[in-house]
Every structure is written in structure tokens, then in C-alpha cells.
LOLUM-937707 format. One record per residue: residue in three letters; residue number from 1; x, y, z of N, C-alpha, C in turn. Coordinates in nm, 4 decimals, decimal comma, padded with zeros to 6 digits, always signed. Example, Ala and Ser with C-alpha at 12.3 -4.5 7.8 and 13.67 -1.06 7.14 Angstrom:
BEGIN
NODE; mimar; sedren; n.c1; n.c2; n.c3; ca.c1; ca.c2; ca.c3; c.c1; c.c2; c.c3
NODE; ALA; 1; +01,3190; -00,5690; +00,7800; +01,2300; -00,4500; +00,7800; +01,3200; -00,3300; +00,7800
NODE; SER; 2; +01,2850; -00,2250; +00,7080; +01,3670; -00,1060; +00,7140; +01,2900; +00,0030; +00,7870
***
This chain:
BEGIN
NODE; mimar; sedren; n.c1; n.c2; n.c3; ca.c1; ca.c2; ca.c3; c.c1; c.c2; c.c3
NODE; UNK; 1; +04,4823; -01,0613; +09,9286; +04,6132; -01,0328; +09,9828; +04,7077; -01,0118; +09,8645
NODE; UNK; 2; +04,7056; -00,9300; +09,8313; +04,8049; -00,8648; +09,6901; +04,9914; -00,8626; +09,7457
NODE; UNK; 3; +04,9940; -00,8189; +09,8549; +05,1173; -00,8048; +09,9038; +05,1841; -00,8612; +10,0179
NODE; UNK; 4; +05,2619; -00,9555; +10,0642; +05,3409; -01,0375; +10,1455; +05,4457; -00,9845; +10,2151
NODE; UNK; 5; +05,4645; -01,0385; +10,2995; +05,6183; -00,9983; +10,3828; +05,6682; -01,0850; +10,4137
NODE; UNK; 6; +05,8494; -01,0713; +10,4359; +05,8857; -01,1930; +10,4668; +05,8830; -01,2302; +10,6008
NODE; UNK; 7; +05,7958; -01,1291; +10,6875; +05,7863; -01,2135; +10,8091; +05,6659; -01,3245; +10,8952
NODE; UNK; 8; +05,6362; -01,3624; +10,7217; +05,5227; -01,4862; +10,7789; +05,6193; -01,5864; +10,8061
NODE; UNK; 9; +05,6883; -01,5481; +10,7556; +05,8303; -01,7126; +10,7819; +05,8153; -01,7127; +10,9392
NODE; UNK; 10; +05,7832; -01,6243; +11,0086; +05,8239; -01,6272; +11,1467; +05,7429; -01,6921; +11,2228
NODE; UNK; 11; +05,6388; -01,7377; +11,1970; +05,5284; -01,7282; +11,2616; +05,5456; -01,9058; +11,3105
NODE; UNK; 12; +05,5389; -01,9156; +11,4577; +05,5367; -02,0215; +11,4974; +05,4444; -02,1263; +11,6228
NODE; UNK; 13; +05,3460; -01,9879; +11,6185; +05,2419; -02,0382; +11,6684; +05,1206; -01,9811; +11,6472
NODE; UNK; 14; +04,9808; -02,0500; +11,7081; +04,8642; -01,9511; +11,6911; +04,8307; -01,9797; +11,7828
NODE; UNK; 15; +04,8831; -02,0169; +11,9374; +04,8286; -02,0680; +12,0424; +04,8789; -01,9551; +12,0927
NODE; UNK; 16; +04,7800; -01,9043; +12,2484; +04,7819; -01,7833; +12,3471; +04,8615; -01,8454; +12,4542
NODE; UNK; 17; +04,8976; -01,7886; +12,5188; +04,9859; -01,8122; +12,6442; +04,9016; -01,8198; +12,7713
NODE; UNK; 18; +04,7889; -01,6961; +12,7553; +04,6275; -01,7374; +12,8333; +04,5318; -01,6541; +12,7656
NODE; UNK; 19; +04,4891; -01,6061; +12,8394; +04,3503; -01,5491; +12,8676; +04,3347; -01,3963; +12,8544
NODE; UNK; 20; +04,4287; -01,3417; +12,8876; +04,4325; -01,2064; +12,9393; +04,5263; -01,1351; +12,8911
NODE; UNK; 21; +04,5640; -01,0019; +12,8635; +04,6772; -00,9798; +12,8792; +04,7969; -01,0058; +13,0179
NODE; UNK; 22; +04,8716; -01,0546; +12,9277; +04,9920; -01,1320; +13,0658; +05,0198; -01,0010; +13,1401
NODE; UNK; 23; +05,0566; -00,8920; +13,1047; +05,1176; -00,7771; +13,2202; +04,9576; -00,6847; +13,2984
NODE; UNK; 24; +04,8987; -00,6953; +13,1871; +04,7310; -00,5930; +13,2511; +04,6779; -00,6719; +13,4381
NODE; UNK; 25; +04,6799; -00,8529; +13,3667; +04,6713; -00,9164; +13,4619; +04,7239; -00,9319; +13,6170
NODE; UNK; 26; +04,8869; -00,9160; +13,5846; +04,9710; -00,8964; +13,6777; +04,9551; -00,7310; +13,7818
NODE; UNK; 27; +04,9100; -00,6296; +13,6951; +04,9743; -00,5293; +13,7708; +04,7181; -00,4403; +13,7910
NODE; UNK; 28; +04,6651; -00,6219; +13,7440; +04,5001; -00,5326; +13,8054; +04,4536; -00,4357; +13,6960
NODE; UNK; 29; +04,5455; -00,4035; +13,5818; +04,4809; -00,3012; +13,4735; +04,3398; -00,4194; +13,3710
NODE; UNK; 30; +04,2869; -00,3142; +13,3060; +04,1796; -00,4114; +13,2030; +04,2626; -00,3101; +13,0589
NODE; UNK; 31; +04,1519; -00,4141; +12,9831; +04,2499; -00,3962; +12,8402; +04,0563; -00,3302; +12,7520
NODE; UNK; 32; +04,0856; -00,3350; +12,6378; +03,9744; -00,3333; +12,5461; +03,9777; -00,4228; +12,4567
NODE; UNK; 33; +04,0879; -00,4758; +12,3639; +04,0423; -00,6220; +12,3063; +04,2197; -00,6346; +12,3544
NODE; UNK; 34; +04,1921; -00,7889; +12,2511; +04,3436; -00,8428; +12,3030; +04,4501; -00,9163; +12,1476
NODE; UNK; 35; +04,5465; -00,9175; +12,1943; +04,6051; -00,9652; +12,0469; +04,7068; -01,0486; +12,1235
NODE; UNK; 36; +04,7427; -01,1478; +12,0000; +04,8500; -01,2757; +12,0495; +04,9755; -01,2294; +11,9171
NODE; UNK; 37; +05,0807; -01,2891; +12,0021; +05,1909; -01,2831; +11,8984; +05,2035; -01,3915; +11,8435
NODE; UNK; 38; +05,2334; -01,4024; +11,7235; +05,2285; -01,5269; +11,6623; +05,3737; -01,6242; +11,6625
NODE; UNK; 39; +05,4592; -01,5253; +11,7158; +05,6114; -01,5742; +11,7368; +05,6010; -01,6515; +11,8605
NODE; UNK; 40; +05,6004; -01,6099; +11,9529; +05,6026; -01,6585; +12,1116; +05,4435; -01,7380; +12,1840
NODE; UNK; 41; +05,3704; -01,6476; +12,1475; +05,1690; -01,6861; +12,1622; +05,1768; -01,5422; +12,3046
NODE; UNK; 42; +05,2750; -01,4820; +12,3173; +05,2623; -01,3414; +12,4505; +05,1039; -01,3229; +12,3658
NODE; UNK; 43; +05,0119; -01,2841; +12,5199; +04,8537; -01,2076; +12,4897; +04,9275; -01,0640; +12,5275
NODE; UNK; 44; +04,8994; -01,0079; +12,4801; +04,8897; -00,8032; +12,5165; +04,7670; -00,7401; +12,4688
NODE; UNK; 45; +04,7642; -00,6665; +12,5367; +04,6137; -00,5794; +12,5140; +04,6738; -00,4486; +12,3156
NODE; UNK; 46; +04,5538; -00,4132; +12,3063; +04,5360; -00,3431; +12,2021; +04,6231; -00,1875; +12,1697
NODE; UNK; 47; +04,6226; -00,1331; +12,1090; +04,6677; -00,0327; +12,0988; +04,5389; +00,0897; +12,1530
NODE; UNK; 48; +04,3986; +00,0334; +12,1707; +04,3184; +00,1480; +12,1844; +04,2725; +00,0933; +12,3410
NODE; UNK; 49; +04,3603; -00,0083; +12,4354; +04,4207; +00,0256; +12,5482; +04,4854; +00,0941; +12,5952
NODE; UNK; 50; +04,5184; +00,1604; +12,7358; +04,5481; +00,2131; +12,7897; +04,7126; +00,1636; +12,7844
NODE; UNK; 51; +04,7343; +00,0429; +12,8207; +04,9066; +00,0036; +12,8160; +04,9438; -00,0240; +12,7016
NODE; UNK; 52; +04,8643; -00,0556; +12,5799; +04,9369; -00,0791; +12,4579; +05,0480; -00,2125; +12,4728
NODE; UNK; 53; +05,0264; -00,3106; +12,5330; +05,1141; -00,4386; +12,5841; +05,1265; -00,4912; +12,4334
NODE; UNK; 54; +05,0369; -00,5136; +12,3815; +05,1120; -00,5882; +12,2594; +05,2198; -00,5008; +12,1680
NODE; UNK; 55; +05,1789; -00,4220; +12,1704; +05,2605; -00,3085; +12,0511; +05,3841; -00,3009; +12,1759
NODE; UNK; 56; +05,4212; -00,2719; +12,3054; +05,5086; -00,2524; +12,3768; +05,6140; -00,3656; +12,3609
NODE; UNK; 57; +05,5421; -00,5250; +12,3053; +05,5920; -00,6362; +12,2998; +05,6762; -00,6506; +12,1940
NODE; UNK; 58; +05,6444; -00,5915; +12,0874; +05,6890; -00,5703; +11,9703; +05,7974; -00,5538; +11,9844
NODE; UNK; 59; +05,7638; -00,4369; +12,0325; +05,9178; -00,3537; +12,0049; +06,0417; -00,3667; +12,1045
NODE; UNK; 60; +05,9957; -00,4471; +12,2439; +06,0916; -00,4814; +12,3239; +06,1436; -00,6423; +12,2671
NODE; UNK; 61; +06,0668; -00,7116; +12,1690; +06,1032; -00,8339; +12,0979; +06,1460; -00,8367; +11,9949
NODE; UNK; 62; +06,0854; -00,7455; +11,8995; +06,1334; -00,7923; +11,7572; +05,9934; -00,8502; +11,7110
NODE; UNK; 63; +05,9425; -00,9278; +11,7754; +05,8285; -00,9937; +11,7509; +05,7077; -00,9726; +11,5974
NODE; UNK; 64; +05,7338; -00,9786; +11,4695; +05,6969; -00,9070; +11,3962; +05,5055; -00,9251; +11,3590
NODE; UNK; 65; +05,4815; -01,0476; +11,3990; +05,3292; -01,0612; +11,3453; +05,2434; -01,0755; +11,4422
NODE; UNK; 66; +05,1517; -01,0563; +11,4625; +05,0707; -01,0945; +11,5743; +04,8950; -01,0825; +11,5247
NODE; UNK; 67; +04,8002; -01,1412; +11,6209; +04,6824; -01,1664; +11,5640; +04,5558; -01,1557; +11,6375
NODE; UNK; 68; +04,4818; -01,1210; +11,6446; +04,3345; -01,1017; +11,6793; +04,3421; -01,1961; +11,7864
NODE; UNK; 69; +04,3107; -01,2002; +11,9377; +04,2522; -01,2682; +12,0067; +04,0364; -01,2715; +12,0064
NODE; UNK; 70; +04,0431; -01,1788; +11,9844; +03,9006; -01,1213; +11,9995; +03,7673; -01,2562; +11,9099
NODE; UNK; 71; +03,7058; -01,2930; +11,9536; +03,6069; -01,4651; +11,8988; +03,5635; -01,4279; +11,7999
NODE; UNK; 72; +03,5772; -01,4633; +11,6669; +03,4879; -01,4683; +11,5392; +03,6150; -01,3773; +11,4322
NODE; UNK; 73; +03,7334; -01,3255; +11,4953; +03,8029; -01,2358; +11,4290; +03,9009; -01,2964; +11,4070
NODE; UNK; 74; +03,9601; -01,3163; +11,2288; +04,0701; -01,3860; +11,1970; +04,1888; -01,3076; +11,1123
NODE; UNK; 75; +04,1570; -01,1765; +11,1414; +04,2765; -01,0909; +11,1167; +04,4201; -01,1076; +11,1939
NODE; UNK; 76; +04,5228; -01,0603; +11,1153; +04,6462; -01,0208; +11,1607; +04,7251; -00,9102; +11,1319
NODE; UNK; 77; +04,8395; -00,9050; +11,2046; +04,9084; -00,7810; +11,1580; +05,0697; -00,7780; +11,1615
NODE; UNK; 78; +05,1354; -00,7298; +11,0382; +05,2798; -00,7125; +11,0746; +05,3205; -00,5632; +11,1128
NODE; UNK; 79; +05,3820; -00,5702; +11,1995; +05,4142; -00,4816; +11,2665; +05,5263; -00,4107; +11,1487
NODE; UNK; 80; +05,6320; -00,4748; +11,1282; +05,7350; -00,3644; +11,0587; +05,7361; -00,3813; +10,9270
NODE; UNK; 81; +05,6257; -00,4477; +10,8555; +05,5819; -00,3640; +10,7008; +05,4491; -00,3378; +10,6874
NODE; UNK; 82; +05,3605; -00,2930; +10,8437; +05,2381; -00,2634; +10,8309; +05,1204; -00,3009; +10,7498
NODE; UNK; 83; +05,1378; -00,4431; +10,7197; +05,0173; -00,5246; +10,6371; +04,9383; -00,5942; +10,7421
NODE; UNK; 84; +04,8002; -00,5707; +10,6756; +04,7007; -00,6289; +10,7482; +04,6651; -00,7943; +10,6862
NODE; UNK; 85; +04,6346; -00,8391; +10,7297; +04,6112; -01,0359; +10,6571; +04,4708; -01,0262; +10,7292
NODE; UNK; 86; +04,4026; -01,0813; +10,6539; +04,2652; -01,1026; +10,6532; +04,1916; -01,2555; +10,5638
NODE; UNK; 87; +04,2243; -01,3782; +10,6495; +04,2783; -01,4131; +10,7402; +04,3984; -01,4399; +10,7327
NODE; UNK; 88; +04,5077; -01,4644; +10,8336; +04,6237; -01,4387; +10,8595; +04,6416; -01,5812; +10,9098
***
């Protein structure tokens, strides 16, 4: 990790809210993997989903980091200086 942002300061959880994506769930859609925000713990589905819920979360929050739900995967990602953390 050569390069940092200052929005690890933000990060105040690594716990999920559940299981699923919270809106896919509600409205019967499926996702392809899933990601948690690390600000709030919101689950949203992927960007190479169909609703794009996490990335939609983003940007209706502010929400800047978020992280791999997917088992064995300990990546993350900031959204508004586009660094990947490996592990995060």
C-alpha cells in the first residue's frame, strides 16, 4: 500500500447490516457479489450488478470506503480517491 487517503479516518465499522443487499432484497432483484460500507455496515450489491446499490449508496451518502462482502476476500475500496486496500 504505497498510497493512503484521508478517508480511512472514516471508517467505523466492518460489521454488515445483513445478508443481502438491503434494496435487491426489498424490491425480489439478485445481485452478483456484495459489498459493505464501512461507514454505516449498508450491504449493496456490486457494480457488475444490475442495480449497482453499493456504488448508488455512495453517492446518495457520501459514504467514502467500503469492502468486500464476498468469504475469503479482504479487499477494499475508496470511492473518491479510487484506491484499492488489499487488505483494507
Amino acid at each position: 500500500m504505497s498510497e493512503a487517503c484521508r478517508h480511512l479516518q472514516d471508517i467505523h465499522t466492518r460489521g454488515a447490516n445483513g445478508d443481502g443487499c438491503e434494496e435487491c432484497l426489498k424490491t425480489g432483484d439478485s445481485w452478483v457479489h456484495l459489498r459493505v460500507c464501512m461507514v454505516c455496515g449498508h450491504v449493496g450489491c456490486c457494480d457488475d450488478s444490475k442495480n449497482q446499490h453499493a456504488s448508488r449508496h455512495f453517492r446518495a451518502t457520501g459514504h467514502p470506503i467500503m469492502r468486500s462482502k464476498e468469504p475469503g476476500e479482504t479487499w477494499g475500496w475508496c470511492y473518491v480517491d479510487q484506491l484499492f486496500y488489499d487488505p483494507i
